[in-house]
N, C-alpha and C positions, 0 to 999 in steps of 0.2 A: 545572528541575522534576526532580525524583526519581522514582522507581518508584512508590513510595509515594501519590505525589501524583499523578502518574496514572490508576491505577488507583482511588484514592476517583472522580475526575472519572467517568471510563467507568463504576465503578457509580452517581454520584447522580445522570448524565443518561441513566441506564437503557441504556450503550451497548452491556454485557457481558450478556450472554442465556445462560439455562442448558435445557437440555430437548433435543429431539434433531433436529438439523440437519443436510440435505442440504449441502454446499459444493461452492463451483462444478468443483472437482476432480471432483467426482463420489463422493468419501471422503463418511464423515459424522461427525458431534461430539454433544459431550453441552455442549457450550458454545461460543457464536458471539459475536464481536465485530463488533458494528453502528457504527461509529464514526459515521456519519450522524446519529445522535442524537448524540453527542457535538458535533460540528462544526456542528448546526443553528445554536447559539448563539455568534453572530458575537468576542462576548469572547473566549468559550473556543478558539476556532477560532485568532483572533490569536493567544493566549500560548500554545499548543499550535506554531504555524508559529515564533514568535519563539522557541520554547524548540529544536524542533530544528537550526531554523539555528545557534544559538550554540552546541548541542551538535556542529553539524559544523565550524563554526568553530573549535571550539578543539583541534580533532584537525591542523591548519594543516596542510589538504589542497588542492592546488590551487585555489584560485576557480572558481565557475564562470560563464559567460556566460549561460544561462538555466535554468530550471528546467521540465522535461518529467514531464506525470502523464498515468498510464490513466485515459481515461476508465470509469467513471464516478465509481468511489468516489475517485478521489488527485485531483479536480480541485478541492475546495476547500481542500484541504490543502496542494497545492503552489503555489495562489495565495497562502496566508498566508504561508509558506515565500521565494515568490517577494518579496513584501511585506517581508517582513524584510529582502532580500537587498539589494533592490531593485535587480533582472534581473527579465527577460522569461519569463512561463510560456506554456505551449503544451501543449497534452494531445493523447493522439492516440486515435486512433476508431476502430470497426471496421467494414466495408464490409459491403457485404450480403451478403459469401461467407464473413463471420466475419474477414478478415485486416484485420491493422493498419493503418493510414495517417494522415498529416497531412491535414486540412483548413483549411476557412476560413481558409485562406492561410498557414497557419502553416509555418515552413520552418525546417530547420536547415542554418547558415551550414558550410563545411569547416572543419573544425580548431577551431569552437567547444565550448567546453568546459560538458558539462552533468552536472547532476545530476538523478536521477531521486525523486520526491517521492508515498509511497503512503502509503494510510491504514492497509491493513494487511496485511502477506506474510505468505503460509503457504505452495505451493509456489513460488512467485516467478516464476510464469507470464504475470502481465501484465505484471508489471515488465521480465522479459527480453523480451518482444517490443517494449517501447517501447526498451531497449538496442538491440536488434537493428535494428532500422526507422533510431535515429537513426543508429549506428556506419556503417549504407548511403548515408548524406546526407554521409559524413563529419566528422558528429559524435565529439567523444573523452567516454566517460563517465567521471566524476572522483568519483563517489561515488551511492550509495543511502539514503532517508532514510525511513523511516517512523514512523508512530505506534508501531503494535504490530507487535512480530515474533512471530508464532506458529509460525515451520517448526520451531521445535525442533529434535531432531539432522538433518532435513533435510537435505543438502547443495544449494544453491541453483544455477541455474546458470549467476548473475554472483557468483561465488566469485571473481575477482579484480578484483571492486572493493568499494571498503570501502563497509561497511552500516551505517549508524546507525539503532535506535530507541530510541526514546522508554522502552517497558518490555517486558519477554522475557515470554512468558505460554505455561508450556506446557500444551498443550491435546490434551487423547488427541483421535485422530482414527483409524477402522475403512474397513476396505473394507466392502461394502453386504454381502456375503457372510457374513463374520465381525462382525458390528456385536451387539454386546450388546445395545443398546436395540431394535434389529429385533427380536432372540429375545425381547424384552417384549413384543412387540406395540405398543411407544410408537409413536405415529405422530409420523410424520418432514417437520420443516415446511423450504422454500427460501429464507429468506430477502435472499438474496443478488440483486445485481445481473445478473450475469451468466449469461449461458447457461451451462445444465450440457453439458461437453464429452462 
């Protein structure tokens, strides 16, 4: 799948939103990517997971042993992902004090080799805590995979390991202080999962 073809999918399953958005950073946007709408549709969801695997495959990076998503938005993604691969996926959760952790039994082996599989990074804050959490289990992370990358010039902060996605979208993003659509008076909706930090 190409850029191209991407992004037609994300706008005809309504998944790319334009209007003024809080994100879980706490920044906010004039445009947000719901990939949830995209992924509801179990097709689309497959040839999306089958398209990045084979786009990480053919970068002939390590293998890896299972595939690890945040909950909530990368767990159906890194199930289709993991489907493709066909390894074990495992998503990790956050506890009642907000930090990361495996549950429901899921574990990561020493020395197993994983990829991390999200729906879509802008600062790469869930993604690096599920790095983080596995690298303590003794996990080695061998690659990062998402749909959409929006960090833009960002610098991420698993910069040494290689990132694939699907298509680069950049997306102005404002602190709440300096936000243009604020000085409109546009009211600012959260669509997101996640608690705002």
């Amino acid at each position: 799948m190409n850029e191209k073809e991407i992004l037609s999918l994300l706008s005809r399953t309504g998944a790319l939103l334009e209007g003024h958005f809080l994100l879980s950073s706490g920044l906010h946007s004039d445009r947000y990517v719901q990939c949830a709408k995209l992924l509801q549709y179990p097709d689309i969801a497959e040839m999306v997971g089958r398209a990045l695997s084979q786009k990480f495959r053919s970068q002939n990076f390590p293998a890896p042993d299972i595939v690890a998503s945040p909950a909530i938005g990368g767990i159906v993604i890194g199930q289709e992902v993991a489907r493709a691969m066909a390894i074990p996926h495992i998503f990790v959760e956050k506890d009642d004090t907000g930090k990361p952790v495996l549950r429901r039994g899921f574990e990561i082996e020493k020395g197993k080799k994983f990829i991390v599989v999200e729906d879509v990074i802008t600062t790469g804050k869930s993604t690096n805590e599920v790095i983080e959490l596995l690298r303590k289990g003794g996990g080695i992370a061998v690659g990062v995979l998402c749909i959409v990358d929006r960090s833009g010039t960002r610098e991420l902060p698993f910069k040494d390991i290689p990132t694939i996605s699907l298509i680069k979208l950049n997306v102005s993003t404002y602190n709440p202080a300096e936000c243009p659509l604020c000085k409109e008076n546009i009211p600012v909706v959260k669509p997101g999962s996640r608690k705002i930090i």
